[in-house]
C-alpha positions, 0 to 999 in steps of 0.5 A: 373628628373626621367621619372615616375615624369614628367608622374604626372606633367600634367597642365589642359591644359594637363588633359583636352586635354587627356580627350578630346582625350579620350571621341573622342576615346572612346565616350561617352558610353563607358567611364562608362563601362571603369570607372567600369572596371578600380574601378574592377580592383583597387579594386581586387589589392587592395584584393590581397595586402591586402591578402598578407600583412595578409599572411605574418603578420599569417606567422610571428606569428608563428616563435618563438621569440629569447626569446623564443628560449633562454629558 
């Protein structure tokens, strides 16, 4: 089985053990701060991807066509 794989492979127990250890780590205040830190950066990902997928798709538009190119 591939190592990625058994990462997403977590039981409750699983889930709840990491979040016990995270919310000892971390306490209580500071989870927030790490919840919109963590949405912030998802979010700005999500940004870039999206400018890059509409550069490609402008980039594309201007590359004639093999008909056009025939003629």
């Amino acid at each position: 089985m591939q190592p990625t794989l058994l990462f997403f492979n977590l039981g409750g127990g699983e889930i709840f053990l990491v979040l016990l250890v995270v919310l000892l780590f971390f306490g209580s205040d500071k989870i927030p701060e790490l919840a919109r830190g963590l949405g912030k950066g998802i979010r700005e990902f999500k940004n870039a991807a999206s400018g890059v997928q509409r550069e490609i798709e402008e980039g594309m538009k201007d590359v004639p066509k093999k008909n056009d190119l025939l003629k």
